[in-house]
C-alpha positions as CSV (number, residue, x, y, z in Angstrom):
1,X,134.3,69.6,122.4
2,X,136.9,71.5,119.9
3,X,140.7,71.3,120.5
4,X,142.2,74.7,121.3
5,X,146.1,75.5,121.2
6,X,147.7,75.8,125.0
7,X,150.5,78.4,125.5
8,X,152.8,75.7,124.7
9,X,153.4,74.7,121.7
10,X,152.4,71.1,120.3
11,X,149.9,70.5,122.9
12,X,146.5,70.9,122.9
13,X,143.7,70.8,125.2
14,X,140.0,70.3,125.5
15,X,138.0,72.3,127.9
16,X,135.8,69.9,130.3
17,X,134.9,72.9,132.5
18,X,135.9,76.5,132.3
19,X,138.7,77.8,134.1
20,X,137.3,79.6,137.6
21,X,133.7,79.7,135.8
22,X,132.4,77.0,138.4
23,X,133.9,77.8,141.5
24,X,136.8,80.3,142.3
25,X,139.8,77.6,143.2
26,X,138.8,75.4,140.4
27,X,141.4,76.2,137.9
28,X,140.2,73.7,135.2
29,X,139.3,70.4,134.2
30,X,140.8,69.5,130.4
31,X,141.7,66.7,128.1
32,X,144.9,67.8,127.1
33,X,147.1,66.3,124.5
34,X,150.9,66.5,124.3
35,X,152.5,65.5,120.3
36,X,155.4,63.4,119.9
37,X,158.4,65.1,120.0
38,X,157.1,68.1,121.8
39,X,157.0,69.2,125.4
40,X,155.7,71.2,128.4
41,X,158.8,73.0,129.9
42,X,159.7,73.4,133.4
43,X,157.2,75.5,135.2
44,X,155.1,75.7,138.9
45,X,152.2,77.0,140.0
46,X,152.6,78.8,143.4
47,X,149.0,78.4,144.6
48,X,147.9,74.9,142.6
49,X,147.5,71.5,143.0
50,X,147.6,69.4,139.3
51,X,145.8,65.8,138.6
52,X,146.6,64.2,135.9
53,X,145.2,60.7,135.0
54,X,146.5,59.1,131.5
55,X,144.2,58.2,128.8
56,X,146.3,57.0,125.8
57,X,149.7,57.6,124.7
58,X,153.5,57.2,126.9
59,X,155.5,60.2,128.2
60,X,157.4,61.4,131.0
61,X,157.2,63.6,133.7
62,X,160.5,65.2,135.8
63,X,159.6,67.2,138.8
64,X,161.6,68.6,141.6
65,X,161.0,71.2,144.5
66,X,164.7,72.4,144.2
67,X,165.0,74.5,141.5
68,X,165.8,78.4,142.9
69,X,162.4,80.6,141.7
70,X,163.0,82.0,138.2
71,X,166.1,79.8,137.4
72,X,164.6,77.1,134.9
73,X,166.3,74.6,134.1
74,X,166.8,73.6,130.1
75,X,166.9,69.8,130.6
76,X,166.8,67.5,133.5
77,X,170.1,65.8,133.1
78,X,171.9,69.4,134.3
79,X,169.6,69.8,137.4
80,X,169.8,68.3,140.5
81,X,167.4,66.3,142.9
82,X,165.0,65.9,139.6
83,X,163.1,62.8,139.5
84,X,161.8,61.4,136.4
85,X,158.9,58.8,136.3
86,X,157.2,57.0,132.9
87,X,153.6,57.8,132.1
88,X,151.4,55.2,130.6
89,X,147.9,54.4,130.2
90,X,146.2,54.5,133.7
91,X,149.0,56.6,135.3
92,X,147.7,59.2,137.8
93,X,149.9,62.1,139.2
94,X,149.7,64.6,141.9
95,X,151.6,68.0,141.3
96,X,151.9,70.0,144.3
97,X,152.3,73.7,144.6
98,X,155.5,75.1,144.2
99,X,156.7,71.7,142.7
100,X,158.9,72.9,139.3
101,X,157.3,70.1,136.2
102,X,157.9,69.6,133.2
103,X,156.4,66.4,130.4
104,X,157.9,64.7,127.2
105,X,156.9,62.9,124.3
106,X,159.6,61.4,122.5
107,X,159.8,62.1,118.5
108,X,159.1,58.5,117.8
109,X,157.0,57.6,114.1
110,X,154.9,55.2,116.2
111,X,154.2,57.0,118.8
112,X,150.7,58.2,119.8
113,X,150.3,61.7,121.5
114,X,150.0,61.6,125.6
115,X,146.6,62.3,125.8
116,X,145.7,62.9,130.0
117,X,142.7,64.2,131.9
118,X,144.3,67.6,133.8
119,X,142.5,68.8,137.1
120,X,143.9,71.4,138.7
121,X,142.7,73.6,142.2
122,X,144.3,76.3,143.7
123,X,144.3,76.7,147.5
124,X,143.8,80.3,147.6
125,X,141.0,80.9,144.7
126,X,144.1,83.5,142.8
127,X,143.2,82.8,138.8
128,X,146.9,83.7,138.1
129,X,147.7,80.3,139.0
């Protein structure tokens, strides 16, 4: 299955399933692959639960369901009630809808990407996520 760039930059994902091609709420099922040194910025999804299960690599995770719609936050350290938790090999993790996200690699020269297998289902079949 071919890599193809996300809308984030440094990461990349492989499609298991198509987005909403098997079933309306079934947002997608991917490898996806995040480089050292690079990140996935804060962000929710309204409607969407996220599964993540970790293959290879180490990262981190900050979440929060405090963060005001539309005011994200540059960095963790200047938000509030954010909670930061390590990903390794065999970590699973459960975003809920409306929870704000984000994931980091650190720019380390022996670090390996964080490669996880992403599930994600919406509770109201929207494709806008």
């Amino acid at each position: 299955i071919p890599q193809q760039p996300t809308s984030h930059a440094g990461v990349n994902k492989q499609a298991l399933l198509p987005s909403f091609g098997i079933a309306e709420n079934v947002a997608g099922l991917s490898i996806a692959s995040v480089e050292p040194g690079m990140y996935i910025d804060w962000h929710h999804h309204p409607t969407m639960y996220e599964f993540f299960y970790v293959l290879e690599g180490e990262g981190y995770v900050s979440f929060s369901k405090n963060i005001p719609e539309g005011d994200l936050v540059p960095h963790p350290d200047v938000a509030t009630n954010v909670e930061t938790q390590t990903l390794r090999k065999g970590s699973f993790l459960q975003i809920s809808p409306g929870e704000f996200h984000k994931f980091e690699v650190e720019n380390d020269d022996d670090a390996d990407p964080l490669q996880m297998i992403y599930f994600g289902i919406t509770t109201d079949g929207n494709q806008s996520r």
